[in-house]
C-alpha positions as CSV (number, residue, x, y, z in Angstrom):
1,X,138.3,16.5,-63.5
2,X,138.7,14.1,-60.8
3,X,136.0,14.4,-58.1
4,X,139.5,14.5,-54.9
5,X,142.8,15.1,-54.5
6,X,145.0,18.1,-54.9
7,X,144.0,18.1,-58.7
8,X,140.3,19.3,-57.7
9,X,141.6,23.0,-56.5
10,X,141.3,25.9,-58.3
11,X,143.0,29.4,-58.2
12,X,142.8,30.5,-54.7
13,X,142.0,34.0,-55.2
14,X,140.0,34.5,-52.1
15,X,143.3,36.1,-50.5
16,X,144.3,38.2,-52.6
17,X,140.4,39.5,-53.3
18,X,139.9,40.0,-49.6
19,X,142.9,41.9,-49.4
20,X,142.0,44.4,-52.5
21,X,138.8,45.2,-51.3
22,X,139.6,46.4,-47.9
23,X,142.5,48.2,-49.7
24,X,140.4,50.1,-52.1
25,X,136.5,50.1,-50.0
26,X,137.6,49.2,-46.5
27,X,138.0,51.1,-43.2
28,X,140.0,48.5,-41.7
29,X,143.4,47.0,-42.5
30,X,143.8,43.1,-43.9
31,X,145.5,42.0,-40.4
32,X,142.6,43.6,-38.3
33,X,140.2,42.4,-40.9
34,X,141.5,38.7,-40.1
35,X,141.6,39.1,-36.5
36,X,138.2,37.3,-35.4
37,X,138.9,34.8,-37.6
38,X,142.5,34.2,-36.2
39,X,140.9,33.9,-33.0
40,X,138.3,31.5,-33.8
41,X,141.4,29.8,-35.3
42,X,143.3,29.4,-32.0
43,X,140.8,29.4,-29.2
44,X,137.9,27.3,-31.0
45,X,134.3,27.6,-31.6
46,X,131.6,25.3,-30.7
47,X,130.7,23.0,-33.7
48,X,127.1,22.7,-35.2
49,X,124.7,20.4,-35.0
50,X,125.0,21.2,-39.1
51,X,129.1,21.1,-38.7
52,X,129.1,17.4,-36.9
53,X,126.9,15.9,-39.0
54,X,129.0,17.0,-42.2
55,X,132.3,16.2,-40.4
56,X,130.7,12.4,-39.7
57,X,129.3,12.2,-43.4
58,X,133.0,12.6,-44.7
59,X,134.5,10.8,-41.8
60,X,135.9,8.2,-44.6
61,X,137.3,10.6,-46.9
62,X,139.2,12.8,-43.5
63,X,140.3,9.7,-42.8
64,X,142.5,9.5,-45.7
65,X,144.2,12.3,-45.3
66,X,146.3,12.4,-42.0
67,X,146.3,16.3,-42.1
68,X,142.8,16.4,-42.2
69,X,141.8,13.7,-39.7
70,X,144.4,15.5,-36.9
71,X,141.7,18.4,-37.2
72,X,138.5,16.9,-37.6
73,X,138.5,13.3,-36.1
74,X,140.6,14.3,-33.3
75,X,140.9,10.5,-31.1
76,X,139.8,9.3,-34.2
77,X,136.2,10.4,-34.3
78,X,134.1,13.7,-35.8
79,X,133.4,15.6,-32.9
80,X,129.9,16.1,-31.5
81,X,127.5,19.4,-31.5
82,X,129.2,21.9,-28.8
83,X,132.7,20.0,-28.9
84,X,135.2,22.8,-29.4
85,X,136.9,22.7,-32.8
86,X,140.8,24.5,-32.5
87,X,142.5,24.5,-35.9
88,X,146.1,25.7,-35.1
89,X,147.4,25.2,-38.2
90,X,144.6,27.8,-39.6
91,X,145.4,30.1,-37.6
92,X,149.6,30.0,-38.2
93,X,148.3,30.9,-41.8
94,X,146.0,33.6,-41.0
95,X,148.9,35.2,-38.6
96,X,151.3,34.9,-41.5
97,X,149.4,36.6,-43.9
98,X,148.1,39.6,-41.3
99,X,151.8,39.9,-40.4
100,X,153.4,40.0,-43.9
101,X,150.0,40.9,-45.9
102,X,148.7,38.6,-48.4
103,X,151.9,38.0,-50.9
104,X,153.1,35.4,-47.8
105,X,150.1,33.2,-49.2
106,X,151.0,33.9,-52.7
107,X,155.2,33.7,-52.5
108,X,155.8,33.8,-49.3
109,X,155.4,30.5,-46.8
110,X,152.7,29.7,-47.0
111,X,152.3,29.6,-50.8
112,X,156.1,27.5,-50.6
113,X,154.7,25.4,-48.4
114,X,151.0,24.9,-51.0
115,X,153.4,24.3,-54.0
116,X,155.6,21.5,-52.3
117,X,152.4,19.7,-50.5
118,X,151.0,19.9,-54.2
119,X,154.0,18.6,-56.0
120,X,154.4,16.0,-53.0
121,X,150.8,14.8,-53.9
122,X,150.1,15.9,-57.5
């Protein structure tokens, strides 16, 4: 199994599991459920001491990927402890999936979207 690229993924069930266990033990609905995280997402949080250090360790492998280095080198460097870290695109897909519940990860946009970046660099 090669050790990066698209071919290192596996299944992403996280989704869909998230979504079935508020369903059947929640008290909350998916969309609320992802609602912290959408704001995190969109507004920023203050990175970590722990965060910045681990964003400059893999600063030659973020490089590589443009995607990547437009969230987490932003001016072309990791961003230091308390910088505020905004990851837009994150929080698009959290919206999508709150709005249309988790299939839009699955068959809807987003997982249109996975498939073609996939087949685009698998």
């Amino acid at each position: 199994m090669p050790s990066s690229g698209v071919l290192t993924v596996t299944v992403p069930g996280a989704p869909r599991a998230w979504s079935d266990a508020l369903r059947r033990h929640g008290s909350i609905d998916f969309a609320a459920a992802l609602a912290p995280a959408i704001r995190l997402a969109e507004q920023g949080f203050a990175v970590s001491e722990k965060l910045a250090a681990d964003i400059t360790a893999a600063r030659r492998r973020l490089e590589a990927d443009p995607a990547a280095a437009a969230v987490f080198l932003p001016d072309g460097r990791a961003p230091a402890a308390g910088t505020v870290l905004v990851q837009a695109d994150l929080a698009r897909t959290l919206q999508l999936m709150a709005r249309d519940g988790v299939d839009a990860f699955y068959s809807g946009e987003i997982g249109v979207r996975i498939h073609r970046f996939m087949e685009d660099e698998g």
